[in-house]
C-alpha positions, -999 to 999 in steps of 0.1 A, spaced: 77 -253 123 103 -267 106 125 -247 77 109 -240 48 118 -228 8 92 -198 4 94 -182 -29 77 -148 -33 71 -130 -68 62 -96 -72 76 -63 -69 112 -56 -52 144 -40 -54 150 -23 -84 117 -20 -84 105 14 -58 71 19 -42 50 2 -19 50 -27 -37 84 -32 -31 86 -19 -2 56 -46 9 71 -81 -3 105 -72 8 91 -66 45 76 -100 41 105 -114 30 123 -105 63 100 -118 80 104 -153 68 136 -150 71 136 -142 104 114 -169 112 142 -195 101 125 -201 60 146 -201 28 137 -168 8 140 -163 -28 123 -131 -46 113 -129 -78 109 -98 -89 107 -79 -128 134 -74 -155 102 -55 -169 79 -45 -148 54 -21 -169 62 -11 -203 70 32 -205 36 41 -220 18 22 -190 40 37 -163 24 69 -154 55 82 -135 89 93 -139 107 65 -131 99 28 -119 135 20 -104 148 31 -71 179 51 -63 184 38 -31 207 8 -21 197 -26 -24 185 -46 6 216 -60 18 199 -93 33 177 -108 5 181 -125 -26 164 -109 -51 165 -123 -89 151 -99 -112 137 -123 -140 100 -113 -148 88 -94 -184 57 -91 -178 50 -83 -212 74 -114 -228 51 -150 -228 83 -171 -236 95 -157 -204 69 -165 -183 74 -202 -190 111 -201 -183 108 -183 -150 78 -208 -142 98 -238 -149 128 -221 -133 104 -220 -98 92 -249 -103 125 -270 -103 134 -251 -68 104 -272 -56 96 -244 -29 72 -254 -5 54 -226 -4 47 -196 -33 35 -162 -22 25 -143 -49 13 -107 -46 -19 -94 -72 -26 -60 -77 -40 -49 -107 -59 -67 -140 -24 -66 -165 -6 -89 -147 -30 -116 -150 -15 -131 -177 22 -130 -169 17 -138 -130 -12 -164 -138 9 -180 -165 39 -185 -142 16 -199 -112 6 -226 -135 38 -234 -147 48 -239 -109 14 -257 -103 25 -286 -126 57 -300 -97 25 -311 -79 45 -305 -46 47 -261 -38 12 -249 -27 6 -210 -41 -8 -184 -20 -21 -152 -40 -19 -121 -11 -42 -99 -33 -45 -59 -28 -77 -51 -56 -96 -79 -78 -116 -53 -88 -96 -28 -97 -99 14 -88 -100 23 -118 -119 -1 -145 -113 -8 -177 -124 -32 -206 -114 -69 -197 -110 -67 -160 -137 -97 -157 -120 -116 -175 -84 -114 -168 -95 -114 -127 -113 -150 -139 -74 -163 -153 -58 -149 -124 -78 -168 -97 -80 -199 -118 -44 -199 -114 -34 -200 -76 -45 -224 -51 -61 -200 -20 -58 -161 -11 -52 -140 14 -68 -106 10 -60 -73 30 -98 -60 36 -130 -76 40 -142 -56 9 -113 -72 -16 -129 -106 5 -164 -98 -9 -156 -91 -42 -136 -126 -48 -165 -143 -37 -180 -132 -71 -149 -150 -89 -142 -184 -67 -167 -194 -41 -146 -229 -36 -109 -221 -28 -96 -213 4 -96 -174 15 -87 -155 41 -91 -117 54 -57 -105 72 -51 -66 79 -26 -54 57 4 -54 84 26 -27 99 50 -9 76 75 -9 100 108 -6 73 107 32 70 129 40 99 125 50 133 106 77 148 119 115 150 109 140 170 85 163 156 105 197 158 139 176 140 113 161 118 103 196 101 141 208 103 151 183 83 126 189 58 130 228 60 99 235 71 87 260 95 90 247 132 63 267 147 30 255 118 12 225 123 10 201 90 -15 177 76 2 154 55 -16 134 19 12 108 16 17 83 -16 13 89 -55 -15 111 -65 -45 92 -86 -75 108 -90 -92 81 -69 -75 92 -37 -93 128 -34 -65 151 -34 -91 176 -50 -116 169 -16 -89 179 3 -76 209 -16 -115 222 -16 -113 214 25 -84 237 31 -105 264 14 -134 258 41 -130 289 64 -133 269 97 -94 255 81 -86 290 72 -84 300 106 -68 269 116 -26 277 118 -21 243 93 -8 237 65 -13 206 41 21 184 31 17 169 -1 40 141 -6 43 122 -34 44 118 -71 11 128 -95 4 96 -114 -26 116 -132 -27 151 -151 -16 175 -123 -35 199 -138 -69 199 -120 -54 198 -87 -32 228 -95 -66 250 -108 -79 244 -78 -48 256 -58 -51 290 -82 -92 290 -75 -88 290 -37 -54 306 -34 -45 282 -15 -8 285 -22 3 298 12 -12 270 32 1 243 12 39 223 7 40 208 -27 66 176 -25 55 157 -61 85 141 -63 89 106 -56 92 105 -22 125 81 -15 125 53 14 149 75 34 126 106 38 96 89 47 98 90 86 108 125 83 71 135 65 52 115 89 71 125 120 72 164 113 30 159 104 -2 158 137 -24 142 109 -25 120 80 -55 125 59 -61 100 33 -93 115 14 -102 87 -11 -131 83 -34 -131 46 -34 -101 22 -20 -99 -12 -5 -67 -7 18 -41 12 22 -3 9 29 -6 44 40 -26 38 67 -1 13 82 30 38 85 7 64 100 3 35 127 37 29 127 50 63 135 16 71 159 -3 93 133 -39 102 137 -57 97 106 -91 114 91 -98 87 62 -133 85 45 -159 54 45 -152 38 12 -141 5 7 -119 -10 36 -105 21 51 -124 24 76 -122 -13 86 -88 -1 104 -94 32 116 -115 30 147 -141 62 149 -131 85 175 -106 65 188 -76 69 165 -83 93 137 -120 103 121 -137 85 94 -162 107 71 -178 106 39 -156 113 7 -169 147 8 -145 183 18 -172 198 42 -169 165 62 -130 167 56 -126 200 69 -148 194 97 -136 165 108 -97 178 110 -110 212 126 -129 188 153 -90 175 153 -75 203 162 -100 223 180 -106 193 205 -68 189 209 -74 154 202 -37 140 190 -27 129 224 -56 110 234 -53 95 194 -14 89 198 -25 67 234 -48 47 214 -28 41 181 -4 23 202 -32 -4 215 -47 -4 182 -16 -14 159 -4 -43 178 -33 -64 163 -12 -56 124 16 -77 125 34 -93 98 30 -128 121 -6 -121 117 -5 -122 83 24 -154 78 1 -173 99 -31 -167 77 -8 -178 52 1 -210 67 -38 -215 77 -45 -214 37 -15 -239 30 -31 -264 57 -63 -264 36 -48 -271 1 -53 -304 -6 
């Protein structure tokens, strides 16, 4: 295929998390097919009382090998015209733009519109949630603008799939597993792993990776560690990652159960450079949540050989094979515990580890720039 302009807008560098982390992965991988990559990313990306967090911007260096304009406010209408007309003049032939949550409808929809109007670069929406986790007051209609506004999709489960079919039966979409997270650095051993992160060499650790919503479960997991068959498990639970919800719940529960001597509280942003050490120094990732559609999370476990025990909600379980590289179970902590007791009891992480390897080679970020090309082909 010959050389292309691709343009992708969405989260980057300033920006931190795995939105970031996500389109500047993609990026590279344009690039390293032989394409023209520009990012777009945000001035502004939420305003303060919307960002739930301590801080939106990362301290890390920049990507030395992309070319990221920061030139979105999301909240600024004027703006989104300029940067739209700005686009639009490159005359990319190809517009990825990456959808997440109901608020950036109007900003993101506005600027895909503005682009629309050179008649020439086909947009692509790669879209995490339509429906968002958790709901509020003019979702409907501001998912409505958004798809109005793109030419085709490409969605990460078959759930996401579903659920824009009740928005857009006529434009082309696509399912594509959300690929590998393979930008986190390479593999440790587990002993250096738990070294670096001063951590006892000798306990073994489940680890809840990613910022902390009530819609992921943390509470199922803390009541699982108080289950008795987990008691008399030597484990301990990692948690890793930021609380973008009143910690206040989670931490009665700790003081209920006493669980204060099984557990490692990280909640603090967790920076690129540390994240192979948590999964490394962990046998099993644990992702507990009440309701999803996909998760990033799921795709470093793969990519550092994890076993996970995720629940059936959503599109979780769409990746994790049953039995084969992890446990799947209800969203419920008797199931939880059971299932990583099974785990452990069985001495089932080698056999896991074998099959992870098989499993992830189908998740790769080819896959997914293909599926984009397939929806391209189809615009008329």
């Amino acid at each position: 295929m010959p050389a292309r302009k691709v343009i992708i807008i969405g989260s980057a560098y300033p920006l931190r998390g795995g939105l970031s982390a996500y389109n500047e992965r993609l990026a590279q991988a344009y690039q390293q097919r032989g394409d023209e990559v520009i990012v777009y990313t945000f001035s502004l990306q939420y305003p303060g009382f919307l960002f739930p967090g301590r801080t939106q911007y990362s301290s890390e260096p920049p990507p030395a090998d992309l070319d990221i304009r920061v030139r979105i406010n999301s909240i600024n209408p004027l703006n989104w015209k300029i940067v739209g007309r700005e686009i639009a003049k490159i005359k990319p032939d190809l517009v990825i733009i990456k959808f997440w949550i109901p608020f950036m409808a109007p900003c993101l929809g506005t600027i895909a519109r503005v682009i629309r109007k050179n008649k020439y670069s086909k947009v692509v929406s790669i879209i995490d949630n339509i429906i968002p986790h958790e709901k509020r007051f003019g979702d409907r209609l501001l998912g409505n603008y958004w798809v109005n506004s793109v030419h085709g999709f490409i969605t990460m489960s078959r759930t996401v799939l579903d659920d824009l079919e009740t928005f857009d039966k006529k434009k082309p979409k696509l399912f594509c597993a959300h690929p590998l997270y393979d930008n986190f650095g390479e593999m440790i051993d587990k002993v250096s792993a738990k070294i670096l992160l001063n951590l006892d060499v000798d306990t073994n650790y489940l680890l809840f990776f990613g910022f902390i919503r009530d819609y992921k479960g943390l509470d199922l997991l803390l009541e699982a560690m108080h289950d008795p068959q987990i008691k008399a498990l030597p484990v301990k639970l990692i948690i890793a990652g930021e609380f973008y919800t009143d910690s206040k719940p989670y931490f009665n529960i700790i003081e209920k159960y006493k669980l204060e001597d099984r557990l490692v509280l990280r909640t603090d942003f967790i920076p690129d450079s540390d994240v192979a050490k948590y999964f490394c120094a962990c046998n099993l990732v644990v992702q507990p949540y009440k309701n999803a559609t996909q998760s990033g999370v799921s795709q470093i476990a793969y990519h550092f050989n994890k076993p996970i025990v995720t629940t059936r909600v959503g599109g979780l379980a769409e990746m994790i094979p049953d039995g084969v590289v992890g446990f799947v179970v209800d969203p419920d902590p008797k199931q939880i515990s059971d299932a990583i007791s099974k785990f452990y009891l069985l001495n089932k992480e080698g056999d896991f580890i074998q099959n992870i390897k098989r499993e992830k080679a189908k998740y790769s970020w080819e896959n997914l720039m293909e599926s984009v090309d397939n929806i391209a082909r189809s615009i008329n």
